[in-house]
C-alpha positions as CSV (number, residue, x, y, z in Angstrom):
1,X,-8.5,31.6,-35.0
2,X,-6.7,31.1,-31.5
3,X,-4.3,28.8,-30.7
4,X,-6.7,26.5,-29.1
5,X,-8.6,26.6,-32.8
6,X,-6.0,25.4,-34.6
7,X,-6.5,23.0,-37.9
8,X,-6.3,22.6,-41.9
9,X,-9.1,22.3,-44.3
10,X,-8.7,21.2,-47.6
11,X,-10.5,19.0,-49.9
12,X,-10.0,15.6,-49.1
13,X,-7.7,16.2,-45.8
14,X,-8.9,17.5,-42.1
15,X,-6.1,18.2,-39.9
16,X,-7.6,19.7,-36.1
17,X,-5.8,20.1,-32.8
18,X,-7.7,18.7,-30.1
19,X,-7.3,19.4,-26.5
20,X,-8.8,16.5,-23.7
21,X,-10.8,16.8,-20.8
22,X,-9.7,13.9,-19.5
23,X,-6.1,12.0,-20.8
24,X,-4.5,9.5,-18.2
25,X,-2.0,6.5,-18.1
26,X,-2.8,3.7,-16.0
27,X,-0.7,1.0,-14.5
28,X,-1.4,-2.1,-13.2
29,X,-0.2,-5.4,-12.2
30,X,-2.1,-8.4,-13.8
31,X,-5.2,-7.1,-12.6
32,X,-7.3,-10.3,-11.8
33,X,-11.2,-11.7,-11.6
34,X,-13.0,-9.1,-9.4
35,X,-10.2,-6.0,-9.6
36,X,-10.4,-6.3,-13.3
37,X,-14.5,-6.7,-13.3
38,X,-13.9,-3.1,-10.8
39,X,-11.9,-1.4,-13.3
40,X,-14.4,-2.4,-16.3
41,X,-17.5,-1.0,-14.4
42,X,-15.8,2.5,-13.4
43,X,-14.4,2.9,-17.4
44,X,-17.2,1.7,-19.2
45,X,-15.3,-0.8,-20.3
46,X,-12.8,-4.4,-20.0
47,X,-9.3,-3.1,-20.4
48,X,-7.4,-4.2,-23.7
49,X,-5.6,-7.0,-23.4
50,X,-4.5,-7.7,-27.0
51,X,-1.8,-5.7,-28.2
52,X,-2.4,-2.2,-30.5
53,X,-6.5,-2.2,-29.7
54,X,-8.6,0.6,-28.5
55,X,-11.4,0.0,-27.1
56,X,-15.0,2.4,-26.5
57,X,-16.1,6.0,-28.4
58,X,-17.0,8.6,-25.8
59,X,-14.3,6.8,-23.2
60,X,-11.2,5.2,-24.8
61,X,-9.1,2.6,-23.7
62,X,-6.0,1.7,-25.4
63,X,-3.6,-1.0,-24.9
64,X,0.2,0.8,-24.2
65,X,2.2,-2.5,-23.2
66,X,1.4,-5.5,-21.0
67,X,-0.2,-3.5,-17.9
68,X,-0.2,-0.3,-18.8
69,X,-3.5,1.5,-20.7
70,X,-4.0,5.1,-21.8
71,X,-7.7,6.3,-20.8
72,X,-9.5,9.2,-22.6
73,X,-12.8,10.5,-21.6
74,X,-12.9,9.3,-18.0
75,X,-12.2,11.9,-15.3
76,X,-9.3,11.2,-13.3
77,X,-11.0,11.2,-9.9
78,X,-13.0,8.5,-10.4
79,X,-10.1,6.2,-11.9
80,X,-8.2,7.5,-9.0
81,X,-10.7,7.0,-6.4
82,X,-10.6,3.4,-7.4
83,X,-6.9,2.9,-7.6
84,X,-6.4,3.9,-4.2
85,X,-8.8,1.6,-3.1
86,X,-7.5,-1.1,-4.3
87,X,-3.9,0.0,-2.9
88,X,-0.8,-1.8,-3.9
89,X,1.1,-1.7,-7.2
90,X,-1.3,0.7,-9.2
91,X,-0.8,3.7,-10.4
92,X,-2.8,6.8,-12.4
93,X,-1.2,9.5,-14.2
94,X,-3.4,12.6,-14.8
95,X,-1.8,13.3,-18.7
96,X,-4.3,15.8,-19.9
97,X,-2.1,18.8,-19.7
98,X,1.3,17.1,-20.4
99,X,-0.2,15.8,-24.2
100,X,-1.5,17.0,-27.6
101,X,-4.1,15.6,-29.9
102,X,-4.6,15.7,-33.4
103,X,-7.1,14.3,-36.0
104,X,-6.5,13.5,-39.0
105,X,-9.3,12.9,-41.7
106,X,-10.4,12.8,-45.1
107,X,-9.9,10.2,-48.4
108,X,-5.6,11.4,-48.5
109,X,-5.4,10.9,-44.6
110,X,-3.5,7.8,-44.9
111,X,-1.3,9.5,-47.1
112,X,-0.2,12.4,-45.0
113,X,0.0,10.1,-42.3
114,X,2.6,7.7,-44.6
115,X,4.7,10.5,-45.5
116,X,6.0,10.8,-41.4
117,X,5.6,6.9,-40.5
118,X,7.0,3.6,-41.7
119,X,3.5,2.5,-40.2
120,X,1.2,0.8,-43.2
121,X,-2.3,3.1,-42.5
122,X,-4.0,0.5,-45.3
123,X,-7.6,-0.8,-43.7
124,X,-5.8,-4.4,-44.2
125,X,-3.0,-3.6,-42.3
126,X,-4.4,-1.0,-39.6
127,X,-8.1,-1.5,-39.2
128,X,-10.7,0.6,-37.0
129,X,-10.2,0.9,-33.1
130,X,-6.0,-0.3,-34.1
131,X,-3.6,2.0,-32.1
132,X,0.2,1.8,-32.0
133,X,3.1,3.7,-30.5
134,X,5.5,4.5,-33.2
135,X,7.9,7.2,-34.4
136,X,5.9,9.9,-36.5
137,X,8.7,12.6,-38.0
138,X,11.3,11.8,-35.0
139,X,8.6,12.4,-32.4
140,X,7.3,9.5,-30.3
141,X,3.3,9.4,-30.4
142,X,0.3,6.6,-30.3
143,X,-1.5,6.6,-33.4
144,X,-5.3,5.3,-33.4
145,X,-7.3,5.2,-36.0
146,X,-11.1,6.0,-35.0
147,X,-13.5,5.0,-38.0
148,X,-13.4,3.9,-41.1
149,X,-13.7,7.7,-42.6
150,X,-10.8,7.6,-42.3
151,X,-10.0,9.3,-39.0
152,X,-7.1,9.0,-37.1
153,X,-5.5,10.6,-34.0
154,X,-2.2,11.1,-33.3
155,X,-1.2,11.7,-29.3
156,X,1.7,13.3,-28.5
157,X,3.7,15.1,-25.8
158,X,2.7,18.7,-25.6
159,X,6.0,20.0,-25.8
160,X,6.2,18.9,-29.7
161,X,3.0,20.7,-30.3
162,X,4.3,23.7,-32.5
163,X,6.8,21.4,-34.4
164,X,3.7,19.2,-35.4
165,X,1.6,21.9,-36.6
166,X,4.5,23.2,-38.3
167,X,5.5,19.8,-40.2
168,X,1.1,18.7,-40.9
169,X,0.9,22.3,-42.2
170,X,4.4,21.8,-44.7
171,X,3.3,18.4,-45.7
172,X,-0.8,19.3,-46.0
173,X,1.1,21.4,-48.9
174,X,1.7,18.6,-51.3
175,X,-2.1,17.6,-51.5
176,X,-3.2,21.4,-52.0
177,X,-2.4,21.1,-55.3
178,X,-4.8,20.6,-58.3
179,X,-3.4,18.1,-60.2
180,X,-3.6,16.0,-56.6
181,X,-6.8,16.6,-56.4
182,X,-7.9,15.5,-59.5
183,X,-6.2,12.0,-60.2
């Protein structure tokens, strides 16, 4: 396994690094009519405008804060391309090297997830295509949760990528064990 490779399998509990093609922030004013009809047909999609909701599969959109959306999947030239046409206050970030992805899956997801969060992870409280910027063990990340599987992704700064896989590899520990696995 290299470090690009990195995960835990267990029963009941996926935990896999994943790295982006394609990661950005964008910022806008109140984009408006035709600009926000623009930025829809470039992403594939409208951009969030509720708070905490993601939006598309292959190319993600997720609401950040009034303004501001974090794009996966869409390569930064085009978003860029489009930005600059439009000139004034707008602004792309190209994040795909400056972040770290994981996934989290299987039936004790929510669990590990609970143990680093005060975030409730029950399908009540944080449905499918729900994201939310929080603290997950000290580190500030966006957590979105993908499907109904469950499977969740955490997105964090890169720099905290060796004290993540450190603290999902201590806490994947706990629901190693048998008598976990059984009740």
């Amino acid at each position: 396994m290299t470090d690009l490779d990195w995960r835990i399998e267990m029963p009941g509990l996926s935990v896999t690094q994943v790295h982006p093609a394609f990661l950005g922030i964008l910022r806008l004013g109140r984009p408006q009519g035709t600009e926000r009809e623009g930025y829809m047909s470039i992403l594939g999609h409208a951009l969030p405008q509720q708070p905490n909701i993601m939006v598309g599969q292959d190319r993600r959109l997720f609401w950040l804060s009034p303004c501001e959306w974090m794009i996966e999947g869409v390569p930064p030239a085009i978003v860029i391309d489009h930005v600059q046409a439009l000139g004034g206050s707008r602004h792309y970030a190209d994040m795909a090297a400056a972040r770290t992805i994981f996934e989290i899956s299987g039936s004790v997801a929510r669990d590990l997830l609970a143990k680093g969060t005060s975030i409730d992870f029950h399908p009540r409280a944080f449905g499918v295509d729900h994201c939310v910027r929080t603290l997950f063990v000290q580190v500030g990340v966006l957590v979105a949760r993908l499907d109904d599987g469950p499977t969740f992704r955490i997105y964090a700064d890169r720099s905290y990528q060796a004290y993540l896989r450190d603290w999902f590899s201590d806490a994947a520990l706990e629901f190693n064990r048998q008598d976990h696995l059984t009740s």
